[in-house]
N, C-alpha and C positions, 0 to 999 in steps of 0.2 A: 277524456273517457267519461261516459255516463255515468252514474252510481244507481246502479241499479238493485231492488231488493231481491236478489234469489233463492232465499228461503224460501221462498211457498212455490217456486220454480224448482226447485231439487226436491221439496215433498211431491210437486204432482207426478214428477217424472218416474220418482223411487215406488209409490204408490199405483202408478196405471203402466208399468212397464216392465214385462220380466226380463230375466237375464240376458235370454235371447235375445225378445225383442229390442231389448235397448241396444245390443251389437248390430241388427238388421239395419234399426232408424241411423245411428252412426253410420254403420258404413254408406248407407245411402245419401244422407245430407251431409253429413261431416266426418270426410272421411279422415283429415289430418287429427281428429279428435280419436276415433276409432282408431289409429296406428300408435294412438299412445295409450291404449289398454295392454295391460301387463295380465302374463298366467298366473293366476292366483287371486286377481284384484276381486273385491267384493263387489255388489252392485253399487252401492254408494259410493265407494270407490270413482266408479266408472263414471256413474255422473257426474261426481265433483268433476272429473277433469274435462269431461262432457265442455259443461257450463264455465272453467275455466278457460277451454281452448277459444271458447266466441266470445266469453268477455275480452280477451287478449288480441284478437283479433278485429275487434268489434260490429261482431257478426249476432249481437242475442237478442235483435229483430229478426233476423233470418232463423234462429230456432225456435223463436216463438210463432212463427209462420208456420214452421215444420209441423211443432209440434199440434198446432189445431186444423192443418189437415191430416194428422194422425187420429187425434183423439176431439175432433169437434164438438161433441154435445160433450163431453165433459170439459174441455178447455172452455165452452158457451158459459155452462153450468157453473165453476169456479171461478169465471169472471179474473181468468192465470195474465189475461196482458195486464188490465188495471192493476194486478195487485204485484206484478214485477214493474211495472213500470211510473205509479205513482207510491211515489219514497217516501213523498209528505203525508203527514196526518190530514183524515178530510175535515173539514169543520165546518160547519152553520154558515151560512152565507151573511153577515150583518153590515153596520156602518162602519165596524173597525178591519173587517176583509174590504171593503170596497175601496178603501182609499183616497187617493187624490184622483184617478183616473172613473169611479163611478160605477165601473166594471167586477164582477169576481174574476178573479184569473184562470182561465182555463187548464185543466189539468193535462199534461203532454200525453196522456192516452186519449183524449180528445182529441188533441189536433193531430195525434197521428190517424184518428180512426176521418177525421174531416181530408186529411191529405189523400189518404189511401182513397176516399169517395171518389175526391176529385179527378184524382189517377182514372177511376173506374168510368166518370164521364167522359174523361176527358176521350179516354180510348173507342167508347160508343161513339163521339160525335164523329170521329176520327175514321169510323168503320161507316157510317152514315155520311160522310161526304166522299169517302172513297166508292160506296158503291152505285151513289148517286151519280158520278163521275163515269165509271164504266159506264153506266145506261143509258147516259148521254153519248158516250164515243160510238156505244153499240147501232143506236138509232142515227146516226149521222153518217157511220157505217153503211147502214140499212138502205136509208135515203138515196147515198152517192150509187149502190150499184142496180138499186130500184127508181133511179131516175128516167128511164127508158120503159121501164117495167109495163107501165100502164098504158104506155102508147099503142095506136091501134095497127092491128099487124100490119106490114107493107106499107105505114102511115105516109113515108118519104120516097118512095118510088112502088111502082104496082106492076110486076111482072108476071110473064106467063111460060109455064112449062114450055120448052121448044122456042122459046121466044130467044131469037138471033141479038145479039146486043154487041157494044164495042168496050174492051178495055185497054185506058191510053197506057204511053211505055212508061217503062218504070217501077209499074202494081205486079205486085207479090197474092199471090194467093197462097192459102192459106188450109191443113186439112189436121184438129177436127176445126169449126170456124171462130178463133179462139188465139188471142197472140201473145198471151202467156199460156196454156199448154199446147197450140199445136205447132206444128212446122211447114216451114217454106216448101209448097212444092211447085211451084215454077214461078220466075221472077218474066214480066210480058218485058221483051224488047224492043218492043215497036207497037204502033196500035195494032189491037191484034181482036178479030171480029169471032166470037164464041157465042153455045146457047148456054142458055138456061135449062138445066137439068133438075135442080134441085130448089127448096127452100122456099118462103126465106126463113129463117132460124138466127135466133138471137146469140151472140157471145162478144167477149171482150175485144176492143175493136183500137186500144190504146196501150202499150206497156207497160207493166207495172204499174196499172192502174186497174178500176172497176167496171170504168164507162164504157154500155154497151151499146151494142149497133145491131142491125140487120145485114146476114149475108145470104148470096145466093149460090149456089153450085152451078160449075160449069164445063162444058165439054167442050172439044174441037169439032165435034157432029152433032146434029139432033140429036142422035143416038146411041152418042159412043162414053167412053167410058170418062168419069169424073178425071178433073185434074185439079179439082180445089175450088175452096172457099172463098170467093169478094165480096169486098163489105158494099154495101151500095152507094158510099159515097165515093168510091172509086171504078165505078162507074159510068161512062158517058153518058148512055142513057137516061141512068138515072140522078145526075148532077143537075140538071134544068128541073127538073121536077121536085127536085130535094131546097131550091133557093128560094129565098123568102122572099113572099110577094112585094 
């Protein structure tokens, strides 16, 4: 266990903290400390066992944490870590401090305040490569369901309203044209010769995926009423027209 000097840690405490508030900061940060406050105990009382309960536990980093986001510009002002925390006398820096090593020794309020820095980089760079990370996923995201995006409408086949076309067997059409939300509304069992009623209009043309396609709406009459969405790659039609030269 540390030997830490808590004098000048039970005057700041007994000095910037009344009755109450000292029961409030206890029961908030320490509350095994606050359960052993007795009716009747004095304030200094309270602290001694305060300060006894997180030496015993070896917690009196964690109330000296407590205590200066309580009391900040006075904890700043009293310089309370350095003077609970360095137990040695400070002295002159000369040739008989320096030793064999060339160095003065660093005081353990130093390398706590140098670790707690490093802590505080460490968790920026930490925050800065995580969110560098999302804006990457987010744009590659982007990219994958805007990869069709820019193409020019109709680019792979060029239809015309009323325009009579053939779809082979097999193809599922599709209403709204979309195959993660919409639904099967008729699967063709044979080639089966339909118009062009609709579209074309972009949506998801793969499952559980992004990649989109071009669909067209279709009927059993020039004129009659929809029965769904094909993509125009399953299209006869438009399969020759769609193949790379």
């Amino acid at each position: 266990m540390a030997d830490y000097n808590t004098a000048p840690l039970r005057e700041f405490i007994i000095e910037h903290f009344s009755d109450q508030e000292l029961a409030t900061f206890s029961f908030d940060n320490f509350r095994y400390a606050y359960e052993g406050f007795a009716e009747g105990m004095s304030k200094t009382e309270k602290v001694q066992r305060l300060i006894e309960s997180c030496v015993r536990r070896d917690e009196l980093l964690s109330l000296l944490a407590a205590l200066r986001k309580e009391r900040t510009r006075l904890y700043d002002a009293k310089r309370l870590g350095e003077l609970v925390l360095d137990t040695r006398p400070v002295q002159t820096p000369n040739e008989r401090d320096l030793g064999s090593t060339g160095r003065v020794p660093t005081p353990f309020s130093a390398r706590l305040s140098s670790l707690f820095a490093a802590t505080r980089h460490h968790r920026l760079v930490t925050a800065i490569v995580v969110a560098i990370a999302l804006l990457v996923l987010s744009v590659a995201a982007f990219l994958v369901w805007g990869k069709g995006q820019g193409t020019p409408k109709n680019a792979g086949c060029q239809l015309a309203i009323g325009q009579p076309v053939h779809i082979p067997e097999g193809v599922w059409a599709w209403s709204p044209p979309d195959v993660n939300q919409g639904a099967v509304t008729r699967v063709f069992g044979a080639r089966t010769p339909v118009y062009v009623i609709g579209g074309s209009k972009l949506g998801v043309i793969s499952y559980g995926t992004s990649i989109p396609g071009w669909w067209w709406e279709v009927s059993e009459t020039p004129n009659g009423g929809s029965i769904g969405w094909v993509w125009e790659g399953q299209i006869e039609d438009c399969q020759s027209a769609m193949k790379t030269p």
